[in-house]
Backbone and ligand atoms as CSV (ligand in chain L), in Angstrom:
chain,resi,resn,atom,element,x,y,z
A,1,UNK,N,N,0.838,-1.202,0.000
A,1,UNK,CA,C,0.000,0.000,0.000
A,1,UNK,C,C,0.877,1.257,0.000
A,2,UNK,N,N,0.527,2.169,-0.772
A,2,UNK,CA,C,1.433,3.666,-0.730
A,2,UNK,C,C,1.152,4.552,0.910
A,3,UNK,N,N,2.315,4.662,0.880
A,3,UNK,CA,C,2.063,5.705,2.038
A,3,UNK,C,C,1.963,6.673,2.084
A,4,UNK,N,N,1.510,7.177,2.961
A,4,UNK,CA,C,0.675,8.696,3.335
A,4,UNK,C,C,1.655,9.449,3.490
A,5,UNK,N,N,1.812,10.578,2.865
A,5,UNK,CA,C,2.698,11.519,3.649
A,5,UNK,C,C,1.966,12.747,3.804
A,6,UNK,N,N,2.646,13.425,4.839
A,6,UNK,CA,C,1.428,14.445,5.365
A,6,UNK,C,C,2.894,15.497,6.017
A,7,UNK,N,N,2.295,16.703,6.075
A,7,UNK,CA,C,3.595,17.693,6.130
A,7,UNK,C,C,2.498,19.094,7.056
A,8,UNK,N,N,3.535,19.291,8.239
A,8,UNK,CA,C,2.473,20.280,9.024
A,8,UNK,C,C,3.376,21.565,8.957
A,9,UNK,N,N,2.976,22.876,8.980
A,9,UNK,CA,C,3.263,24.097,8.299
A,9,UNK,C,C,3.154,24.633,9.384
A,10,UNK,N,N,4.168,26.123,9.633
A,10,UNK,CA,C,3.593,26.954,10.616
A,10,UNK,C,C,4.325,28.249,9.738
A,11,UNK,N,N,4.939,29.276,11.019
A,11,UNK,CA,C,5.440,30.564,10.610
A,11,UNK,C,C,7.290,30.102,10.257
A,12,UNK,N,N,7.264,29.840,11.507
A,12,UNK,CA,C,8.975,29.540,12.075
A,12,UNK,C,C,8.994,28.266,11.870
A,13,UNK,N,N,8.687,27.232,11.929
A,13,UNK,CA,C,8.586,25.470,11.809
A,13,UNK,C,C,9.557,25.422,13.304
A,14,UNK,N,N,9.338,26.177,14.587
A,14,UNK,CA,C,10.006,26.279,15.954
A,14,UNK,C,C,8.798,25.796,17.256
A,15,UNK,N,N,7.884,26.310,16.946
A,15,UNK,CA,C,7.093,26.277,17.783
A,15,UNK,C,C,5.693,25.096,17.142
A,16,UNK,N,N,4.688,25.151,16.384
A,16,UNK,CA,C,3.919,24.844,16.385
A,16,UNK,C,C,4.060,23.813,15.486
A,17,UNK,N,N,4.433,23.594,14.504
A,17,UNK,CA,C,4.315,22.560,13.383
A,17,UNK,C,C,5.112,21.082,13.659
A,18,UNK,N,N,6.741,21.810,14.597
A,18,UNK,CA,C,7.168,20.441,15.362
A,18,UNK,C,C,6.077,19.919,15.989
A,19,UNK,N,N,5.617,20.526,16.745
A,19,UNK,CA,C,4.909,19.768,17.926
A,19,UNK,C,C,4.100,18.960,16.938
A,20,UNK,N,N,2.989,19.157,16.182
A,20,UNK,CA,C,1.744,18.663,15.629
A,20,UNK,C,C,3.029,17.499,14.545
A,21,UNK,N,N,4.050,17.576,13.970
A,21,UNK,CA,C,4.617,16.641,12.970
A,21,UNK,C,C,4.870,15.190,14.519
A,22,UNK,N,N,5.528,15.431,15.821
A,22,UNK,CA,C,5.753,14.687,17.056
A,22,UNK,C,C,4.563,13.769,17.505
A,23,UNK,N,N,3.548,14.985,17.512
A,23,UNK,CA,C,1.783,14.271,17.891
A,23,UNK,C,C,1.295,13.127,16.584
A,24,UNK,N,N,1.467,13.921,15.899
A,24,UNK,CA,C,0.098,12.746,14.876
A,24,UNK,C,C,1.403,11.752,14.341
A,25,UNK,N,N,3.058,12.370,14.368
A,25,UNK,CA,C,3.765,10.568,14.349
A,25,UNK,C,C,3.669,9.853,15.077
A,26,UNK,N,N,3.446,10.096,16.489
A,26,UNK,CA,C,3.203,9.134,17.794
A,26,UNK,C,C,2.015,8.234,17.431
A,27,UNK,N,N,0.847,8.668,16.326
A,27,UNK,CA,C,-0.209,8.377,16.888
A,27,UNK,C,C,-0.389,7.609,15.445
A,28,UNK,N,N,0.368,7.173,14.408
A,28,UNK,CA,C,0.062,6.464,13.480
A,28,UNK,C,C,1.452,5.611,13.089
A,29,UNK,N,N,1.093,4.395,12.355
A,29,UNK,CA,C,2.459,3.566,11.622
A,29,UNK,C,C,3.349,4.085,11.104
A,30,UNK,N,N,4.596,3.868,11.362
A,30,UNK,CA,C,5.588,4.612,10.507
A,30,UNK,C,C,5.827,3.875,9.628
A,31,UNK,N,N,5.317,2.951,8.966
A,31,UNK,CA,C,5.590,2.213,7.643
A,31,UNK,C,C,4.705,2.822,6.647
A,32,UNK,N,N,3.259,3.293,7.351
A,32,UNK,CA,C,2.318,3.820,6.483
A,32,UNK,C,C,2.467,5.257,6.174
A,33,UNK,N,N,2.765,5.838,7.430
A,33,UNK,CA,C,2.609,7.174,6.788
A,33,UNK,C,C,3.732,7.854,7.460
A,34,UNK,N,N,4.094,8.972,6.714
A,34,UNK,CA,C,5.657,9.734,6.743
A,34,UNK,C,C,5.315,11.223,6.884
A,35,UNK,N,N,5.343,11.759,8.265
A,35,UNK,CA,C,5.113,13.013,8.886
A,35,UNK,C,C,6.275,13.947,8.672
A,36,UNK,N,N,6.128,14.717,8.318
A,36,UNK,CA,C,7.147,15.994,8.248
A,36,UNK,C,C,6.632,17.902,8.529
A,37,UNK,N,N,7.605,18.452,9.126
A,37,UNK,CA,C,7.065,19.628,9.103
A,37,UNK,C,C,7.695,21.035,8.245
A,38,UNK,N,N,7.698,22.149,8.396
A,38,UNK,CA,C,8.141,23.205,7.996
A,38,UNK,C,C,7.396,24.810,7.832
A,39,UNK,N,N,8.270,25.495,7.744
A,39,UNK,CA,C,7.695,26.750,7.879
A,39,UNK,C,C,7.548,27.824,6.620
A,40,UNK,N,N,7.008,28.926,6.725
A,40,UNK,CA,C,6.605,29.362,5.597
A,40,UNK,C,C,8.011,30.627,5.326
A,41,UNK,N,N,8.416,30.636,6.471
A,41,UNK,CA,C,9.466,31.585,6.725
A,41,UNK,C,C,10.765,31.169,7.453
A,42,UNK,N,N,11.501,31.579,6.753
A,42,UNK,CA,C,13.146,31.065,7.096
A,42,UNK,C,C,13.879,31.694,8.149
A,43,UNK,N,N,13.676,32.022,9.180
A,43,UNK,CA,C,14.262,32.972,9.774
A,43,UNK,C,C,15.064,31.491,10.937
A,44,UNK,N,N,14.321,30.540,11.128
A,44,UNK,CA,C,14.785,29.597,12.020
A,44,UNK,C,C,16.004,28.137,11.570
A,45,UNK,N,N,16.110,28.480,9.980
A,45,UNK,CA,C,15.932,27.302,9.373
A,45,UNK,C,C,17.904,26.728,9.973
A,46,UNK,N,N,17.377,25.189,10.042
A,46,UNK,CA,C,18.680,24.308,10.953
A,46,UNK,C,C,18.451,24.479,12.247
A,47,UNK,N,N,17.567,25.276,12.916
A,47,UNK,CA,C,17.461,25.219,14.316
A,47,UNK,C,C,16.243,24.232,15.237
A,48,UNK,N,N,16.566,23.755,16.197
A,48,UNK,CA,C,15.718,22.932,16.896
A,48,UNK,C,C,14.323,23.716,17.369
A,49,UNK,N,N,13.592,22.766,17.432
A,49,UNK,CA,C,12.047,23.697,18.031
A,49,UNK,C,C,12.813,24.490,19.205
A,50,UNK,N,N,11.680,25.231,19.329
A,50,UNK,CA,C,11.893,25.949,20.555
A,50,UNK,C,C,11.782,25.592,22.209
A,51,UNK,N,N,12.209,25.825,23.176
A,51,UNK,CA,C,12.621,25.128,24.013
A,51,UNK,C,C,11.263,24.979,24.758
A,52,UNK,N,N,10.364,25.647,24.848
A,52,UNK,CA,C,9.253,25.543,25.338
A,52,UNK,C,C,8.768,24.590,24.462
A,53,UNK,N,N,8.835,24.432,23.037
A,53,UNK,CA,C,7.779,23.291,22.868
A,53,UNK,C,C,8.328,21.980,22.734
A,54,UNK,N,N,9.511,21.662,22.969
A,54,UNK,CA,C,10.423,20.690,23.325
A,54,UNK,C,C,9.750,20.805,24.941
A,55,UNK,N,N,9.799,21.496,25.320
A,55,UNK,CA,C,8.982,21.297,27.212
A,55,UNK,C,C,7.664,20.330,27.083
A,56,UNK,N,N,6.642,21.576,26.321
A,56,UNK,CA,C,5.558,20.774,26.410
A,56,UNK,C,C,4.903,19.309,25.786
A,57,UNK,N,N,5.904,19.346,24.827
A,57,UNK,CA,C,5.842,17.705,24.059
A,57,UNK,C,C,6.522,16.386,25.333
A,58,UNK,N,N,7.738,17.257,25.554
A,58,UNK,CA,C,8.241,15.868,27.149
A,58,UNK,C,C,7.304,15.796,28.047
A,59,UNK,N,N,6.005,16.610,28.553
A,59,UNK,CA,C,5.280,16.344,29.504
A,59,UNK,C,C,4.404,15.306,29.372
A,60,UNK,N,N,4.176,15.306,27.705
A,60,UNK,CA,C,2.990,14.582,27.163
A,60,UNK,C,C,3.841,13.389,26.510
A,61,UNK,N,N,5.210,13.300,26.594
A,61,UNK,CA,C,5.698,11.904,25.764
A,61,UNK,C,C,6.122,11.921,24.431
A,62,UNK,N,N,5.978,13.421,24.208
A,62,UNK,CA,C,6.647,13.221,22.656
A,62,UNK,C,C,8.099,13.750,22.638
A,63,UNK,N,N,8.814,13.475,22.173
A,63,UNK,CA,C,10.252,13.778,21.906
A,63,UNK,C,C,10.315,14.342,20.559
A,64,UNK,N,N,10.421,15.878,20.662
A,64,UNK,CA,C,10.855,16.484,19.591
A,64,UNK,C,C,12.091,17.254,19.731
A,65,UNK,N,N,13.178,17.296,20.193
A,65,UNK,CA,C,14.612,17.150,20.780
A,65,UNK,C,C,15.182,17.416,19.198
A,66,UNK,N,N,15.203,16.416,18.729
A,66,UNK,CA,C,16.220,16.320,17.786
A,66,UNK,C,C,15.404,16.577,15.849
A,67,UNK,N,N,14.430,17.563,16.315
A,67,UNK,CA,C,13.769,18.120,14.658
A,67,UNK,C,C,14.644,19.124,14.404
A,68,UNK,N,N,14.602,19.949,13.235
A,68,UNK,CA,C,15.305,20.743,12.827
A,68,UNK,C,C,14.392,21.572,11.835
A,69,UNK,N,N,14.077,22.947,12.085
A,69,UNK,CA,C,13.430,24.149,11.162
A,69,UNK,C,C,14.501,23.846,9.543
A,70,UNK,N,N,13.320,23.991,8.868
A,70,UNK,CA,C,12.933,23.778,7.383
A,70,UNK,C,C,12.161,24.759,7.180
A,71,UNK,N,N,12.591,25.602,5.514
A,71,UNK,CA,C,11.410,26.518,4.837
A,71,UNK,C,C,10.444,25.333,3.890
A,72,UNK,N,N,9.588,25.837,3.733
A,72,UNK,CA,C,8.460,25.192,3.459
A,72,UNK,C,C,9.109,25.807,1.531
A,73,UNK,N,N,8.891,24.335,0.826
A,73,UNK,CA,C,9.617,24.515,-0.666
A,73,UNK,C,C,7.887,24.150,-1.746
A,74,UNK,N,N,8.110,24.550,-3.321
A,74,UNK,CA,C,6.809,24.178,-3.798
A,74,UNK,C,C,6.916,23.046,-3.943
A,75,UNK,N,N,8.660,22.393,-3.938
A,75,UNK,CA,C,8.712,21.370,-4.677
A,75,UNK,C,C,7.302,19.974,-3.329
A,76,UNK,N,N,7.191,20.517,-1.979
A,76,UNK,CA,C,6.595,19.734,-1.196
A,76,UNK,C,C,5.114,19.884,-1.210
A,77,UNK,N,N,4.279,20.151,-2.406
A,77,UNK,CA,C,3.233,19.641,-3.081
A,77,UNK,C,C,3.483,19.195,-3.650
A,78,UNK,N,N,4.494,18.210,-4.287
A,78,UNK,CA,C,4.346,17.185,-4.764
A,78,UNK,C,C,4.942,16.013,-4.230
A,79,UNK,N,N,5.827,16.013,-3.070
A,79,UNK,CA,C,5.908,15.220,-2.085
A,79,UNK,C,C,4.946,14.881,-0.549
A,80,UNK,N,N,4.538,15.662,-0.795
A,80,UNK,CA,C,2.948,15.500,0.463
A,80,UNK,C,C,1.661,15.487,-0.146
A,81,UNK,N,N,1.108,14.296,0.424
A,81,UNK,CA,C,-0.200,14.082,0.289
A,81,UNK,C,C,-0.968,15.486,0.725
A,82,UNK,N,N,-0.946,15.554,2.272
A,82,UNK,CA,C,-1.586,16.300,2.911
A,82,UNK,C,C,-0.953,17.123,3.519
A,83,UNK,N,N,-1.495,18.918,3.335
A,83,UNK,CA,C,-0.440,19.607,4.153
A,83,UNK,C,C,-1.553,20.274,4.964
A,84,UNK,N,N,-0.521,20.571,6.437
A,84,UNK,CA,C,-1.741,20.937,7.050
A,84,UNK,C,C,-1.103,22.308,7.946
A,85,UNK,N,N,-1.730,23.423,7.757
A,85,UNK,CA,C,-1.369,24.713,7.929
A,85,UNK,C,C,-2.124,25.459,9.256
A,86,UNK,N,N,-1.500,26.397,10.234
A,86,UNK,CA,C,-1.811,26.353,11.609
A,86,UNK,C,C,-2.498,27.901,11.241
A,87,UNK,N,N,-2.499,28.942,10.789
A,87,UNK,CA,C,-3.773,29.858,10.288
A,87,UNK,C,C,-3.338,30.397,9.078
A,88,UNK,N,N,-4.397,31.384,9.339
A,88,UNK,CA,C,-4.428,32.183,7.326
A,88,UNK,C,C,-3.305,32.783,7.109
A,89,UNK,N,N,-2.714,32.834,7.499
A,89,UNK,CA,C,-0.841,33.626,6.905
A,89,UNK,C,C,-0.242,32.473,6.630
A,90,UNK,N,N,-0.299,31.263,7.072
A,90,UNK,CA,C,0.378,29.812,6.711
A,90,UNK,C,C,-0.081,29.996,5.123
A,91,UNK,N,N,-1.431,29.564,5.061
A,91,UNK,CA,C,-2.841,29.303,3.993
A,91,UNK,C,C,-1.980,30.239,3.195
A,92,UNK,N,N,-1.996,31.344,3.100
A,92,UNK,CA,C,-1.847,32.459,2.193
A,92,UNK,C,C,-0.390,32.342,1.551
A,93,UNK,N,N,0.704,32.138,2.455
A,93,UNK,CA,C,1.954,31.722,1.584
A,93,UNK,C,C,2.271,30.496,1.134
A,94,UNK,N,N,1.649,29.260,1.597
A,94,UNK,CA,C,1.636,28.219,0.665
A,94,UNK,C,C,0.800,28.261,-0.420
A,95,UNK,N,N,0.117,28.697,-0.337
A,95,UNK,CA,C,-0.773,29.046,-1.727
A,95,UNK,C,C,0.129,29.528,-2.434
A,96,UNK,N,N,0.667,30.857,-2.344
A,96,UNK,CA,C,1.119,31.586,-3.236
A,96,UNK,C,C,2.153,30.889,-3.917
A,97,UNK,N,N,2.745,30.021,-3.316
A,97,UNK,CA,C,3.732,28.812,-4.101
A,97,UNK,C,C,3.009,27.645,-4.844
A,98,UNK,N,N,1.758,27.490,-4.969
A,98,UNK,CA,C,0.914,26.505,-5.902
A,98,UNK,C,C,0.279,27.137,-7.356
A,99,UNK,N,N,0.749,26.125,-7.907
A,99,UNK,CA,C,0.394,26.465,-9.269
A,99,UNK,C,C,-0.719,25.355,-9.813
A,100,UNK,N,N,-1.206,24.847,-8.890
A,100,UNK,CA,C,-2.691,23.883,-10.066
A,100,UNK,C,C,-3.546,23.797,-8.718
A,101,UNK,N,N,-4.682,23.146,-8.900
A,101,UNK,CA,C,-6.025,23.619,-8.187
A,101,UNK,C,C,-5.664,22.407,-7.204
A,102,UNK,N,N,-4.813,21.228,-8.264
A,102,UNK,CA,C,-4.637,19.669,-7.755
A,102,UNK,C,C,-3.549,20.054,-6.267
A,103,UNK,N,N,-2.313,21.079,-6.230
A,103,UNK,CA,C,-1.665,21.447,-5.125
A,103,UNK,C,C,-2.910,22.130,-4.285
A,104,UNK,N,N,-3.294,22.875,-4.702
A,104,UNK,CA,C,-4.385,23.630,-3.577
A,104,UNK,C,C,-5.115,22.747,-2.576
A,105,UNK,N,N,-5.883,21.783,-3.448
A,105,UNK,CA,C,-6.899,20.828,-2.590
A,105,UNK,C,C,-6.043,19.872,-1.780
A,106,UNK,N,N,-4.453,19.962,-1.636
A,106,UNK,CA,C,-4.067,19.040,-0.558
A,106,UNK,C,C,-4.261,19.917,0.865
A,107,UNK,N,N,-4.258,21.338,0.838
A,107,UNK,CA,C,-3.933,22.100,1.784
A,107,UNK,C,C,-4.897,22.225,2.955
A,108,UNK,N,N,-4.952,22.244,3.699
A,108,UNK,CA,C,-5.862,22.148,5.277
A,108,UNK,C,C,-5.658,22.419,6.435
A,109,UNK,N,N,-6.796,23.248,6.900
A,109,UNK,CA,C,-6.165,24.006,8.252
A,109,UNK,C,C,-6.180,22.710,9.355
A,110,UNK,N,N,-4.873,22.483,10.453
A,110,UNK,CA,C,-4.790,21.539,11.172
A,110,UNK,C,C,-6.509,21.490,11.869
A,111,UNK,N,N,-7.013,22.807,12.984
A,111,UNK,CA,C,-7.867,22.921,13.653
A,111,UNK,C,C,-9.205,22.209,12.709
A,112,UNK,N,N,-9.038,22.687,11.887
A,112,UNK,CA,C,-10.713,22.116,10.603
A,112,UNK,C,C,-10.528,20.797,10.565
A,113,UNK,N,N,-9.460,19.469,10.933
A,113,UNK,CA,C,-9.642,18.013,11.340
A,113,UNK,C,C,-10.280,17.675,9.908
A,114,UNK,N,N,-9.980,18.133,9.012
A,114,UNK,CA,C,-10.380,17.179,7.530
A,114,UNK,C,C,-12.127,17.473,7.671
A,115,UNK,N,N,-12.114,18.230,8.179
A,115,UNK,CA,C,-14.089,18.642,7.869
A,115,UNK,C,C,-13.816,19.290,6.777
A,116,UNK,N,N,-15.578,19.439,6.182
A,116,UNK,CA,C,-16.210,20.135,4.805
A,116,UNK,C,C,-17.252,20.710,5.292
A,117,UNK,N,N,-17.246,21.802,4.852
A,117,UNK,CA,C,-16.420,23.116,4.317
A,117,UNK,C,C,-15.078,23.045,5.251
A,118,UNK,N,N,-14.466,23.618,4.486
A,118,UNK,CA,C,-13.190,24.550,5.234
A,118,UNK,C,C,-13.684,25.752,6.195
A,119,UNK,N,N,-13.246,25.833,7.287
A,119,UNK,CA,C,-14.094,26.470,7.829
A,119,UNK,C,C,-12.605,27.576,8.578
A,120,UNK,N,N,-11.257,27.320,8.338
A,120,UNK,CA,C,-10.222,27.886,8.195
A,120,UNK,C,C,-9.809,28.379,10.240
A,121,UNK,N,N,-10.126,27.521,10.769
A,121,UNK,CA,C,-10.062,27.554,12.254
A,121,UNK,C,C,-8.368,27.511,12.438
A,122,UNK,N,N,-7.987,29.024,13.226
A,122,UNK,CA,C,-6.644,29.170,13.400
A,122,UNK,C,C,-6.345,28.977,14.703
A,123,UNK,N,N,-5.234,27.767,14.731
A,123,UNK,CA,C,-4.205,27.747,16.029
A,123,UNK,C,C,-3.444,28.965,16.104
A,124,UNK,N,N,-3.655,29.983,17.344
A,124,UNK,CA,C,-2.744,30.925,17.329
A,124,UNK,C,C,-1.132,30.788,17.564
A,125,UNK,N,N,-0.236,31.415,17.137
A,125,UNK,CA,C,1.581,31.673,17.400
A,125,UNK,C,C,1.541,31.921,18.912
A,126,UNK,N,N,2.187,30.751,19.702
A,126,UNK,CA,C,2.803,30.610,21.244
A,126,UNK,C,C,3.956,31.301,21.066
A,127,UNK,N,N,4.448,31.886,20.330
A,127,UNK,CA,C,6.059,32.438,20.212
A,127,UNK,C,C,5.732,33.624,21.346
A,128,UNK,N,N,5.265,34.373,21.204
A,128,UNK,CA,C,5.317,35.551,22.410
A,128,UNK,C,C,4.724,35.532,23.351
A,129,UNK,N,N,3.953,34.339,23.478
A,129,UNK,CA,C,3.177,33.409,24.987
A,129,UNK,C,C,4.587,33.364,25.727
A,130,UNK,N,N,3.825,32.161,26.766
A,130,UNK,CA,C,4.561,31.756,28.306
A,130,UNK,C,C,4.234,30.738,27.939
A,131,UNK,N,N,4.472,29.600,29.327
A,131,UNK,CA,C,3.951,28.025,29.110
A,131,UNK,C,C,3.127,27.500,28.900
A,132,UNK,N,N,1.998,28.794,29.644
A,132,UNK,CA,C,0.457,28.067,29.337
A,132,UNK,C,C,-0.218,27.875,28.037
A,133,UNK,N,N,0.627,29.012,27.155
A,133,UNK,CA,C,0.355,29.353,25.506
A,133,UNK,C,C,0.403,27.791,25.126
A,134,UNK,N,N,1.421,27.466,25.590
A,134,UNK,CA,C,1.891,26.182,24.905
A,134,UNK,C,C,1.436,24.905,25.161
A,135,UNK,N,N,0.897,25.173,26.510
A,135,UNK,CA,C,-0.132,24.003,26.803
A,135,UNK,C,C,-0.964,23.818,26.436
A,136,UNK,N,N,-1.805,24.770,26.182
A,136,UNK,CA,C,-3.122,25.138,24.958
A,136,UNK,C,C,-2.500,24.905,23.934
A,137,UNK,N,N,-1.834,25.086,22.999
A,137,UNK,CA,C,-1.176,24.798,21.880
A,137,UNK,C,C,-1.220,23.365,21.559
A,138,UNK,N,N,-0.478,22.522,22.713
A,138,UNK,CA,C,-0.468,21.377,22.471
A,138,UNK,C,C,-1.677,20.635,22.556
A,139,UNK,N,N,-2.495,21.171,23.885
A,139,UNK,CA,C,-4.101,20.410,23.904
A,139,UNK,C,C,-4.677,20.279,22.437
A,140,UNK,N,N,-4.913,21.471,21.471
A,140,UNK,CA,C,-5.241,21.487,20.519
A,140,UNK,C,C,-4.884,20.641,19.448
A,141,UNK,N,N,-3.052,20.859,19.339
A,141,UNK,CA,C,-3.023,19.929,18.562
A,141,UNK,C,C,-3.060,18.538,18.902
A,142,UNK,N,N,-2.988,18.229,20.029
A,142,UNK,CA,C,-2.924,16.616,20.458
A,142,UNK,C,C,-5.186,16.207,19.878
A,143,UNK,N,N,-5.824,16.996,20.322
A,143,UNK,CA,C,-7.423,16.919,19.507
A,143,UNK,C,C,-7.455,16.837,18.516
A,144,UNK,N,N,-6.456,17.807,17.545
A,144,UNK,CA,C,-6.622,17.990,16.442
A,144,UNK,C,C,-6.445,16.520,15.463
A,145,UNK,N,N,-5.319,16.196,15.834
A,145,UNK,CA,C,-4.360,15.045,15.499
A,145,UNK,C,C,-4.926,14.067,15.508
A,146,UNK,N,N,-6.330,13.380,16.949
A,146,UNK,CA,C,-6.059,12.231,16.956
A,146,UNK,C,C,-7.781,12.215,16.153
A,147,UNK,N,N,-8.136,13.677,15.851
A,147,UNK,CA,C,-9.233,13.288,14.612
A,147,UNK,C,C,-8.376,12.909,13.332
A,148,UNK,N,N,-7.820,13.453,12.859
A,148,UNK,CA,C,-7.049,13.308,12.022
A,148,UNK,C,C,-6.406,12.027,11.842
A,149,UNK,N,N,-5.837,11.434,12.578
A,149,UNK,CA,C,-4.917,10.500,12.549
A,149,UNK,C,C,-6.661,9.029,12.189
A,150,UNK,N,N,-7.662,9.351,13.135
A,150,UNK,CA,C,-8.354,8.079,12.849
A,150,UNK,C,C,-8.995,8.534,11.618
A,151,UNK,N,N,-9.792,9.496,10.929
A,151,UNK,CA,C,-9.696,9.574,9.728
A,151,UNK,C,C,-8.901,9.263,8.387
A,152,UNK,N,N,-8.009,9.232,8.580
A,152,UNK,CA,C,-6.741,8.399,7.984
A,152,UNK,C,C,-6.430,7.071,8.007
A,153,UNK,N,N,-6.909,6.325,9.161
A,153,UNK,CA,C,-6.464,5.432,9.061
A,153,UNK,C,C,-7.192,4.619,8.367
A,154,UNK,N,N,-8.714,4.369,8.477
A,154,UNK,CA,C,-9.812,3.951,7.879
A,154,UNK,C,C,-9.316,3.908,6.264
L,1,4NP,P1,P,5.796,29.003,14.855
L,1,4NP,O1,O,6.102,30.239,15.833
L,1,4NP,O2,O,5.347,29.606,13.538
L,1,4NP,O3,O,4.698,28.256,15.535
L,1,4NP,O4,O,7.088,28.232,14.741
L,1,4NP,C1,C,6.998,31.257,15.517
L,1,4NP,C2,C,8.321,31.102,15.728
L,1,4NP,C3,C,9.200,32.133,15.474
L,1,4NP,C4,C,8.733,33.347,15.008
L,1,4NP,C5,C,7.388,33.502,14.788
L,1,4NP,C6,C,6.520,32.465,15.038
L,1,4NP,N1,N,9.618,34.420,14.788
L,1,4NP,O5,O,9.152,35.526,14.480
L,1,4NP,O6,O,10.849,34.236,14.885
């Protein structure tokens, strides 16, 4: 069977997109499907998440320690099935790197969990939060994910 690959998007690929690429790999086969993340903006790129969300992933069991910030390339509509973008400034610069309707329709806001309509529900940026930002951050995406992840698996 082909595997899934699925690619989660943020601003920085520091804070939010590690965490959610850590969550929904924990929570599916790694033979089946191949999680990756990145950002829409390079300002981080070669650097490890950020230390807070390296915090809040060890509380909950995920080990994201050893990821590394990536700019988000066009060439990764055509290596990801599914990309999944944390609000409308994500949406808006991966778009602007798609050129057919066929790249567009992979794109999806994490919070919208593969519902119809798009209903474009934004995880806010923990970057200028505290811990609790990030605990909310993660609650969300750990919900988000494990709709996601059983939709997928089916
Ligand atoms: P992220 O958060 O998009 O969830 O990784 C951010 C990280 C860094 C910056 C902005 C957002 N920054 O401006 O450096």
């Amino acid at each position: 069977m082909k595997q899934i690959r699925i690619l989660m998007v943020c601003l920085g690929n520091i804070c939010r997109s590690p965490l959610a690429e850590g969550v929904l790999r924990s929570m599916l086969d790694k033979n089946s499907f191949l999680i990756d993340s990145a950002g829409t903006a390079g300002y981080h790129i070669g650097d490890s998440p950020d230390k807070r969300s390296i915090w809040v992933g060890k509380q909950y069991g995920i080990d994201i320690s050893s990821l590394k910030a990536r700019v988000f390339v066009k060439e990764d509509f055509e290596r990801f099935d599914y990309i999944f973008v944390m609000d409308k400034n994500n949406y808006r610069d991966v778009l602007s790197l798609s050129n057919s309707q066929e790249h567009k329709e992979k794109v999806f806001f994490l919070l919208d969990k593969l519902n119809t309509p798009m209903e474009m529900k934004e995880l806010p940026d923990p970057y200028y939060g505290d811990e609790k930002d990030f605990i909310s951050t993660y609650l969300a995406i750990k919900e988000a994910c494990e709709v996601i992840s059983s939709k997928l698996k089916i």
